[in-house]
VEXSE-458134 format. One record per residue (C-alpha): residue number from 1; residue in one letter; x, y, z. Coordinates in Angstrom, 3 decimals, always signed. Layout:
# residues N
k; r; east; north; up
NUM; a; X; Y; Z
...
# end
This chain:
# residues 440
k; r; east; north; up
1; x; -15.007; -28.783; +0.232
2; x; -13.239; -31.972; -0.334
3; x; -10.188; -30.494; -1.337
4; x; -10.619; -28.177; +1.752
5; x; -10.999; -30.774; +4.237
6; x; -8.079; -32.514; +2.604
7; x; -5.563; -29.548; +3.089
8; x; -7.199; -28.548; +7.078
9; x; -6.275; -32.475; +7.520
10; x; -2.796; -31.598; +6.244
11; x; -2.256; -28.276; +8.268
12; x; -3.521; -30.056; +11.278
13; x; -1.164; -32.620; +11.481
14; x; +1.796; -29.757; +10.754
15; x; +0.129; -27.603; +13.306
16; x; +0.295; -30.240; +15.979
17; x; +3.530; -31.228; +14.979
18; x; +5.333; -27.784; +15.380
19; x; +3.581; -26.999; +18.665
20; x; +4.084; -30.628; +19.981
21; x; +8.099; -29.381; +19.548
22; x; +8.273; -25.642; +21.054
23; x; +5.918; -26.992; +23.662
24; x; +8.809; -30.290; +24.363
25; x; +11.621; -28.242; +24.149
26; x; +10.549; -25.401; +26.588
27; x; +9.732; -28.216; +29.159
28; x; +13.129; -29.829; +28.175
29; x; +15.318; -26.592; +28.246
30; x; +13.757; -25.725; +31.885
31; x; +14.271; -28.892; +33.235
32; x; +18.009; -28.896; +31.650
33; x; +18.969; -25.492; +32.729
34; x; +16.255; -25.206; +35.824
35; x; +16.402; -21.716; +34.379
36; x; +13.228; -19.447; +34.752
37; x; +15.098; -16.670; +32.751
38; x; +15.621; -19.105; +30.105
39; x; +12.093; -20.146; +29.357
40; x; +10.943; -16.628; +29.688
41; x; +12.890; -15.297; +27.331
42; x; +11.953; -18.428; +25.115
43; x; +8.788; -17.431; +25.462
44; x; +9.859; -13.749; +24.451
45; x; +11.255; -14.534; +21.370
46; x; +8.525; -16.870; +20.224
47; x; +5.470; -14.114; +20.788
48; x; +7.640; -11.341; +19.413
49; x; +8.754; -13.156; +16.237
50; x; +5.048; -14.198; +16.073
51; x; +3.987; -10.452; +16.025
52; x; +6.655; -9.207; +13.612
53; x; +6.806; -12.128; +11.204
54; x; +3.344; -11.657; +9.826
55; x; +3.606; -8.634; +7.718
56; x; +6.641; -11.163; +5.929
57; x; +4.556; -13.974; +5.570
58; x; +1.423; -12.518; +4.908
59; x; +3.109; -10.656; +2.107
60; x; +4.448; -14.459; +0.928
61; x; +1.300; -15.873; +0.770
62; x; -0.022; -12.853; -1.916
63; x; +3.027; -13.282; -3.501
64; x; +3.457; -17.142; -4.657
65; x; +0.538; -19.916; -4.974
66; x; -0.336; -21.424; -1.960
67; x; +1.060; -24.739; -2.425
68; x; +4.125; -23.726; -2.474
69; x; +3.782; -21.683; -0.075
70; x; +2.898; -24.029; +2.470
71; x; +5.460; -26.621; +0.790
72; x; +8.147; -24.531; +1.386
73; x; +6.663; -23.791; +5.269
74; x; +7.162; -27.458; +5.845
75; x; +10.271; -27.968; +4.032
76; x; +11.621; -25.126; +6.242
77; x; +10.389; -26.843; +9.235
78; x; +11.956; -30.147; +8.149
79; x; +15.531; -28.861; +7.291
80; x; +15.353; -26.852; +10.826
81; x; +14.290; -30.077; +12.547
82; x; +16.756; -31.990; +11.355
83; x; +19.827; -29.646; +11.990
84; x; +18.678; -29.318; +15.592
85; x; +18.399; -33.038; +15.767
86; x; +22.057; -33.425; +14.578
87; x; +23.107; -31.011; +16.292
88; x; +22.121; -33.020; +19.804
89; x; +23.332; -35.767; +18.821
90; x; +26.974; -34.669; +18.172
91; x; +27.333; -32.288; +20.831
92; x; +28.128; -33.302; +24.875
93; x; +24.974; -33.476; +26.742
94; x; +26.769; -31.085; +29.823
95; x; +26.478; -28.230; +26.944
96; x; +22.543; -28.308; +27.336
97; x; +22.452; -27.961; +31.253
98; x; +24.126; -24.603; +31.220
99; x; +21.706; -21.581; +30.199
100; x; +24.606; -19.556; +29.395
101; x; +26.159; -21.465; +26.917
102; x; +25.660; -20.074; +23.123
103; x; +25.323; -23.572; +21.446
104; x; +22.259; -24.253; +23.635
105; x; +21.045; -21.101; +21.972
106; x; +21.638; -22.158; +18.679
107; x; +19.348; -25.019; +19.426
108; x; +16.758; -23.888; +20.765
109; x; +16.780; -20.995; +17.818
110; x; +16.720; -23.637; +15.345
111; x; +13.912; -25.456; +16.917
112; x; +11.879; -21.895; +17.508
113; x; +12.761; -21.067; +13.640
114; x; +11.394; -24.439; +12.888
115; x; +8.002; -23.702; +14.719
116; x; +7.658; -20.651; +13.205
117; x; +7.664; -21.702; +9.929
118; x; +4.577; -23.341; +10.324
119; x; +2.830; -19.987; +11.093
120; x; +3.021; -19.025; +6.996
121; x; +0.333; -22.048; +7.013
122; x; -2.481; -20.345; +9.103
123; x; -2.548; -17.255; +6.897
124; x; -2.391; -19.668; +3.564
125; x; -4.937; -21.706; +5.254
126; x; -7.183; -18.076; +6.153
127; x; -7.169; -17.453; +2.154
128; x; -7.721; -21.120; +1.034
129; x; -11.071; -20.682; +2.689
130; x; -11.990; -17.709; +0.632
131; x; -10.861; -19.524; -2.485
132; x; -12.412; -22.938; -1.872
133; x; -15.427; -22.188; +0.546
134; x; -18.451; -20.760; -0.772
135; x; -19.280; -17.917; +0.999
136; x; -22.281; -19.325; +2.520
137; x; -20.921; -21.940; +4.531
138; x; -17.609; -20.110; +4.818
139; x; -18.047; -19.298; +8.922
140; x; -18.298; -23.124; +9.216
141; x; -15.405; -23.536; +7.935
142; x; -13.415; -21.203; +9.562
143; x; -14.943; -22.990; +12.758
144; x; -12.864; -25.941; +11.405
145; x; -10.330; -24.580; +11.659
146; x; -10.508; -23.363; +15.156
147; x; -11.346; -26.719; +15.833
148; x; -7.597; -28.065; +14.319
149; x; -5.901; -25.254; +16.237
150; x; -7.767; -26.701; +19.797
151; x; -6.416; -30.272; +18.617
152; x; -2.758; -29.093; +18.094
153; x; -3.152; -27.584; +21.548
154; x; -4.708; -30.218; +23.156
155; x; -2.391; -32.649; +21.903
156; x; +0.851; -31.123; +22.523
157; x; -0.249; -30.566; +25.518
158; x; -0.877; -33.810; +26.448
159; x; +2.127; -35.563; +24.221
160; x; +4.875; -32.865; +24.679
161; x; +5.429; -33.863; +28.139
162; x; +5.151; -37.794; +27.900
163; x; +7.786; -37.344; +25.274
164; x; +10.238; -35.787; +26.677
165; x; +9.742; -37.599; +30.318
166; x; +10.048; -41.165; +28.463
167; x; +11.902; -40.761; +25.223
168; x; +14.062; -37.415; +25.250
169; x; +14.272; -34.362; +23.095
170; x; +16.155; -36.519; +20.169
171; x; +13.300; -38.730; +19.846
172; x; +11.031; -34.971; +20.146
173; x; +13.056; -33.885; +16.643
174; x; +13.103; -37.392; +15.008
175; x; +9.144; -37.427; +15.583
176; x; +8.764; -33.862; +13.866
177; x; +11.061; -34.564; +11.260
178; x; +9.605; -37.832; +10.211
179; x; +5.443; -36.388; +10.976
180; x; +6.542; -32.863; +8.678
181; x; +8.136; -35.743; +6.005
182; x; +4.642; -36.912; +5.911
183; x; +2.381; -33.724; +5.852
184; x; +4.800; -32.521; +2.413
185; x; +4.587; -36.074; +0.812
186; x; +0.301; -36.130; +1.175
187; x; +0.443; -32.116; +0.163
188; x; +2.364; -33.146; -2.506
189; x; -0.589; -35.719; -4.117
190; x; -3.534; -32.828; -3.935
191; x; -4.307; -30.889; -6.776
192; x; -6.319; -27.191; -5.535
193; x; -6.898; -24.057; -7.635
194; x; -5.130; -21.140; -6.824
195; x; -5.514; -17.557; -7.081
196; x; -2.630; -15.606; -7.951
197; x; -2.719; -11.462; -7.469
198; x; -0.358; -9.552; -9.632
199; x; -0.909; -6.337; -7.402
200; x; +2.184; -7.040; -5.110
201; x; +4.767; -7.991; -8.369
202; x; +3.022; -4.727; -9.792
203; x; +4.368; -2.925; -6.994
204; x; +7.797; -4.256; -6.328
205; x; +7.550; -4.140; -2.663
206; x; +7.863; -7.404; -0.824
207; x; +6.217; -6.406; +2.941
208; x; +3.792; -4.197; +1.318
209; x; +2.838; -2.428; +4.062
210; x; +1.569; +0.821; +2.366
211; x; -0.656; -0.819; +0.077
212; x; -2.182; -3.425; +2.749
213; x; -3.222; -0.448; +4.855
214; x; -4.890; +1.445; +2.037
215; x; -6.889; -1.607; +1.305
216; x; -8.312; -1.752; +5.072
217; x; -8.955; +1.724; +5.028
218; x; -10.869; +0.884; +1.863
219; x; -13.383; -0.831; +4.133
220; x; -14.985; +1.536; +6.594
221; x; -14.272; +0.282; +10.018
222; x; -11.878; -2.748; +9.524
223; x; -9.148; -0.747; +11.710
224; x; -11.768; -0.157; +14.481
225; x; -12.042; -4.106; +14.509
226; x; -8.454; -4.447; +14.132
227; x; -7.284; -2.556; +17.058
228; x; -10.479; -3.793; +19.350
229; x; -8.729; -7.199; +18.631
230; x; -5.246; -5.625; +20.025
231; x; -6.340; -3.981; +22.952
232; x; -8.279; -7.748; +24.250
233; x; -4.927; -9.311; +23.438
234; x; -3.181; -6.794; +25.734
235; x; -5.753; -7.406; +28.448
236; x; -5.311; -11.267; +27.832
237; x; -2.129; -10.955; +27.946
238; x; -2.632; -10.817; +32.185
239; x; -3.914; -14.506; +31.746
240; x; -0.747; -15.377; +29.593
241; x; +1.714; -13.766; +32.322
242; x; -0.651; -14.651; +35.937
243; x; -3.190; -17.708; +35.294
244; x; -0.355; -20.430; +36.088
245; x; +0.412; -18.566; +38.776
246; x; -3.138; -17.945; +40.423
247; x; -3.920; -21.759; +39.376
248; x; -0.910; -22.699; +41.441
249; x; -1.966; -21.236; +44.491
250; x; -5.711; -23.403; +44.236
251; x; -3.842; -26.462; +43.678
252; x; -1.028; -28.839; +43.158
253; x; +1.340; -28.939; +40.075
254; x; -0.411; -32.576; +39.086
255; x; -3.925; -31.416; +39.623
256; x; -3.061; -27.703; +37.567
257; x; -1.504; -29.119; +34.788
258; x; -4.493; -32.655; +34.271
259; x; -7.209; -29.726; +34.397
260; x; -5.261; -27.942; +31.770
261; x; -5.753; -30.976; +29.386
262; x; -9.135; -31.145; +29.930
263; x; -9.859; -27.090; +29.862
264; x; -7.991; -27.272; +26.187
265; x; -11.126; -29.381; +24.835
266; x; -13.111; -26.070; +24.984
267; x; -10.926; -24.913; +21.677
268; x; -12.244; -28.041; +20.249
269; x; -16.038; -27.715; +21.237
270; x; -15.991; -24.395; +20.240
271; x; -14.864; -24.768; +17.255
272; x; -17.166; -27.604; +16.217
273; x; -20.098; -25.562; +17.287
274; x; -19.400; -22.877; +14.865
275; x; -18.672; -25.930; +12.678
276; x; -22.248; -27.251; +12.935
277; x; -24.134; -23.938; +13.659
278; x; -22.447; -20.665; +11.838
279; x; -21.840; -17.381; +13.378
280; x; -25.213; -16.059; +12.338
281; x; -26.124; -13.422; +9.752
282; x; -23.883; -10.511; +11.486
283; x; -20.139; -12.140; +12.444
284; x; -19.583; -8.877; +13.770
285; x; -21.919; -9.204; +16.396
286; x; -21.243; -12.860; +17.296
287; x; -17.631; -11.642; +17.676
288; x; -18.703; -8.532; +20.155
289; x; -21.183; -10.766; +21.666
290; x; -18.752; -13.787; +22.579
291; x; -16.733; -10.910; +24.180
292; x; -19.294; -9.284; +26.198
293; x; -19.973; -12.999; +27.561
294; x; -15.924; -13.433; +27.991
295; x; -15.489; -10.349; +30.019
296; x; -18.442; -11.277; +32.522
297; x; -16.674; -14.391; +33.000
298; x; -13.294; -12.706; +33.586
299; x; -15.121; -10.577; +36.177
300; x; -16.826; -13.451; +38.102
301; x; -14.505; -16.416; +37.438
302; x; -12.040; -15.829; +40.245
303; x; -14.574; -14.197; +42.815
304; x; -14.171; -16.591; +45.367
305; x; -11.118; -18.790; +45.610
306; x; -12.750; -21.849; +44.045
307; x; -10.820; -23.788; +41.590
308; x; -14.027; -25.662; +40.247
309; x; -15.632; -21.782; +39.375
310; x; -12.233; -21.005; +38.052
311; x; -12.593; -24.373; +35.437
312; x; -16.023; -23.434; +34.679
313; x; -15.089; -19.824; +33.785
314; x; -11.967; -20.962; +31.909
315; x; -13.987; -23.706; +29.845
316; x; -16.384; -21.198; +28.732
317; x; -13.876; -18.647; +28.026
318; x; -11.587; -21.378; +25.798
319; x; -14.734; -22.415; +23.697
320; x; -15.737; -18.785; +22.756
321; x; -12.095; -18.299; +21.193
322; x; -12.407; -20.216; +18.347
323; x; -16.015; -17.944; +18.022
324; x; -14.013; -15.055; +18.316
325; x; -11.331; -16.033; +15.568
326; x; -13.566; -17.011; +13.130
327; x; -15.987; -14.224; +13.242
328; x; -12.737; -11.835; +12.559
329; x; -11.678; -14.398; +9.597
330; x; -15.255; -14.618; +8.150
331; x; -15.267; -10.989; +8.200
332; x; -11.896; -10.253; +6.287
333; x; -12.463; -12.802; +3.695
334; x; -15.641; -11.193; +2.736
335; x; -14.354; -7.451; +2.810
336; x; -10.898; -7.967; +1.436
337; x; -10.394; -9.428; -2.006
338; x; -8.433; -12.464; -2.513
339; x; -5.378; -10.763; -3.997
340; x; -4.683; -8.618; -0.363
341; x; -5.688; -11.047; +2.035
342; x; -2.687; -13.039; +2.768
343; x; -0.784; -9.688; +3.901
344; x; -4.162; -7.951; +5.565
345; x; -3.932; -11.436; +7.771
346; x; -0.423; -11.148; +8.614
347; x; -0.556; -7.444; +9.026
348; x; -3.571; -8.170; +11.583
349; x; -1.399; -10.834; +13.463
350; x; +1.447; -8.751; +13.886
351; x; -0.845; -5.745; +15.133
352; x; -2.849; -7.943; +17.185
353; x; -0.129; -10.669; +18.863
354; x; +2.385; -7.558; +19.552
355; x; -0.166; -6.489; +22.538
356; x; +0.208; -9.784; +24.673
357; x; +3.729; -10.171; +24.726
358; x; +4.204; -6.065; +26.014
359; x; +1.417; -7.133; +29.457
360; x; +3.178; -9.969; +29.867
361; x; +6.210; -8.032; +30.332
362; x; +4.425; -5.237; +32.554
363; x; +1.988; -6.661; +34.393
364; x; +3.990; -9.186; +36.320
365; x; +5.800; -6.057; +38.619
366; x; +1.829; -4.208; +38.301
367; x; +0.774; -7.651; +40.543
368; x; +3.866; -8.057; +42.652
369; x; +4.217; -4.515; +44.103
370; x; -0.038; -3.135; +43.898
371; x; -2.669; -5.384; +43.921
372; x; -1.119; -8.481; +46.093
373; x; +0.492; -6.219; +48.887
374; x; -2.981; -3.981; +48.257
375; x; -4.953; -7.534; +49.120
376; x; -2.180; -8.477; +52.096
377; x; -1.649; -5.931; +54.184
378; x; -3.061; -2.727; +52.337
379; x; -6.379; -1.033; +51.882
380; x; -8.183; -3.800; +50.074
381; x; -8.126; -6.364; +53.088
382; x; -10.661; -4.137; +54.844
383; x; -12.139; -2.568; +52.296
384; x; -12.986; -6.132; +50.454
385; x; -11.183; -8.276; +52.374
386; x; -13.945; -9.539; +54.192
387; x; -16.259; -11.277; +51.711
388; x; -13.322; -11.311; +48.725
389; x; -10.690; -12.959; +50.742
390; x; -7.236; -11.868; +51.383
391; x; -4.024; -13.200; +50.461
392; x; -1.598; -13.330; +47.273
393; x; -3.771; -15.314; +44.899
394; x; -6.667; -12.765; +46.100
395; x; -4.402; -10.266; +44.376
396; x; -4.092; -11.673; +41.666
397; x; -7.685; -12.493; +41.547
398; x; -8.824; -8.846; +42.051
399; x; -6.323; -7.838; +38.806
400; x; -8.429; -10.501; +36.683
401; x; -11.761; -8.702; +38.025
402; x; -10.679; -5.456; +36.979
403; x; -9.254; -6.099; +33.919
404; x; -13.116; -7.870; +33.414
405; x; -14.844; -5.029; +34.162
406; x; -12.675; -3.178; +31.631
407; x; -12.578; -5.063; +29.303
408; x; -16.380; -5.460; +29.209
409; x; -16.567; -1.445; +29.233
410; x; -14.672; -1.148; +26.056
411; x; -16.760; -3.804; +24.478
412; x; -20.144; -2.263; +25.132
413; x; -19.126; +1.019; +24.039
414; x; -17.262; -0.269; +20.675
415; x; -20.339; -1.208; +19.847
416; x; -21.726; +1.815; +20.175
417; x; -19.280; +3.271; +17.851
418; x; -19.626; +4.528; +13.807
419; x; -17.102; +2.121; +13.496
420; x; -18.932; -0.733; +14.178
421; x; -21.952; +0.279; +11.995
422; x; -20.003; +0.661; +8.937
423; x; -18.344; -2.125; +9.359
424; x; -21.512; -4.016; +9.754
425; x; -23.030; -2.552; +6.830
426; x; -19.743; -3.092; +4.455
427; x; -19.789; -6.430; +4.967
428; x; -23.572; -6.664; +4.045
429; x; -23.577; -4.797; +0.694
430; x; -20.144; -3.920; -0.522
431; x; -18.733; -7.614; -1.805
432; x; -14.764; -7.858; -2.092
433; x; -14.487; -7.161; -5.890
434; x; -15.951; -4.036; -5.525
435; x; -13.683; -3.050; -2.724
436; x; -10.375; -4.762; -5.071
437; x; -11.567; -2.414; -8.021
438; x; -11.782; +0.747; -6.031
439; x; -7.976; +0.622; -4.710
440; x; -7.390; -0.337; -8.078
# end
């Protein structure tokens, strides 16, 4: 456990680090460029190289030892850094202010590649628990680390913005290249075991993919919990694309984005909870349970246009994700041996992050053109209109209700399913050598 917390200590400070700098420059690049279309599409690119780089680095992590794995994540961070950062200092400032201009792509490209290179880390850091974490306490630990990922957020929140409103983006680079200097000189004074699988050299293949979904169909019921996972990331994905928006529309820009930094420390107090108190004997039904309680909220969080039951519903909501993501990683360490696990977690990020990114996309024209003109001047101001409230942001408020109530639906029957009683029972008697030696 030592070494453990030594290495979440590590990964914490790279995590903040490389969302402290996509966080900076996307404030930067809109206020350069006053572009909408330029952040969007920022925003684009990040989520969809998010969803199809983890089969690659998943498949990394079986591959090499984890050291170096996460060495050469923050090496790759540090050369990107740095090239960005030269490259803004040599070039005219005027080339920045124009969203058209390909240079100003190449920057923020660098900078994006830079970020992303810290995502081989939190699949590394997924196995490292397995390896180092007795299997007893091994929930706890993965609540650990929900509790690092709710720091990097809450931090970058908080920092990304002073630093670019008082010191610039060339002081944003200099920061991340000296803070990633640091995290690969302290990784490079700890000593951890490491587990090296031979099945993917055996193989030849790089990606894998064939292989990683034999061994989930090895385990009876590990899709079912994959794709329940995708299909509450395409529903969330109408908080990614709308809650700004509704927020907005309760209150000013100040008072939206200071309630923000104080809704992020529900990452951090979830996290600690499963910390300090587990996920229970069953993971699988803390995970369906923190659901069924996130869906009620989404039903009755925007049922009146009250910002203070909107915080309460959102703080609730942001502690139960770090529930959520470590009942899934509890789960897969247990059913999946060691040897697969690095490419079962990237191949469940890239199924699972791909559904966000697609809502975002479509449900923006699903709010504009049905439910705010239904809750303006259509059916819905006198069908509902009279204890719901009309207007835009009572549009957008019924499209959070509904997707609620359907996402709560599909929980409470999932758990109905065969699916979720064999996976329930596989994790309970079939341990992960058992499971390696069958594909075997």
């Amino acid at each position: 456990m030592k070494i453990f917390h030594a290495l979440l200590a590590n990964s914490t400070v790279a995590f903040v680090t490389n969302t402290f700098v996509w966080f900076a420059i996307t404030f930067w690049v809109y206020l350069e460029t006053r572009s909408v279309i330029a952040t969007s599409v920022m925003a684009g690119i990040y989520s969809g190289t998010v969803a199809i780089s983890g089969f690659f680095l998943g498949s990394l992590v079986d591959r090499f030892p984890k050291r170096t794995v996460m060495l050469g994540s923050s090496l790759g961070s540090l050369l990107l850094y740095a090239i960005a950062c030269g490259i803004y200092a040599l070039l005219p400032a005027e080339i920045f202010r124009n969203a058209a201009n390909p240079l100003l792509w190449v920057f923020i490209v660098l900078t994006l590649a830079g970020a992303l290179a810290g995502n081989i880390r939190s699949i590394a850091l997924a196995t490292l628990v397995t390896i180092l974490v007795h299997e007893e306490v091994r929930d706890k630990a993965n609540g650990l680390v929900g509790t690092a990922n709710g720091v990097a957020f809450l931090a970058a929140s908080i920092f990304s913005g002073l630093a670019i409103g008082y010191l610039g983006v060339f002081w944003v680079l200099a920061i991340a290249v000296a803070s990633t200097l640091l995290t690969i000189i302290h990784l490079l004074t700890l000593a951890f075991p490491d587990q090296r699988g031979t099945h993917a050299e055996a193989q030849g293949d790089m990606i894998d993919i064939r292989g990683t979904i034999a061994a989930i169909r090895l385990v009876p019921g590990l899709f079912g919990l994959i794709f329940f996972h995708t299909f509450n990331n395409f529903l969330g994905g109408i908080f990614m694309a709308l809650m700004d928006a509704y927020g907005l529309l309760l209150v000013s820009v100040q008072v939206w984005g200071a309630l923000w930094g104080f809704l992020s420390l529900g990452f951090i107090v979830g996290g600690m909870v499963v910390a300090r108190r587990g996920l229970g004997r069953n993971p699988l039904r803390s995970l369906f349970l923190a659901n069924i309680v996130m869906w009620t909220i989404c039903i009755f969080f925007t049922i009146q246009a009250s910002i203070e039951l909107l915080a309460i519903g959102m703080f609730i909501w942001l502690c139960l994700i770090p529930v959520v993501e470590a009942a899934e990683q509890t789960i897969l360490q247990k059913v999946i041996a060691p040897e697969r696990q690095g490419r079962v977690f990237g191949f469940a990020q890239s199924i699972e992050q791909a559904a966000s990114p697609i809502t975002a996309f479509v449900i923006g024209p699903v709010a504009q053109f049905i439910f705010i003109p239904f809750m303006t001047t259509g059916a819905g101001v006198a069908l509902i209109g009279g204890w719901f409230g009309t207007g835009t942001d009572r549009g957008l408020a019924l499209l959070f209700t509904v997707a609620g109530m359907v996402g709560l639906m599909v929980t409470l029957l999932a758990m109905r399913t065969y699916a979720y009683r064999v996976l329930s029972q596989a994790y309970h008697t079939r341990p992960p050598t058992e499971l390696y030696e069958a594909s075997a």
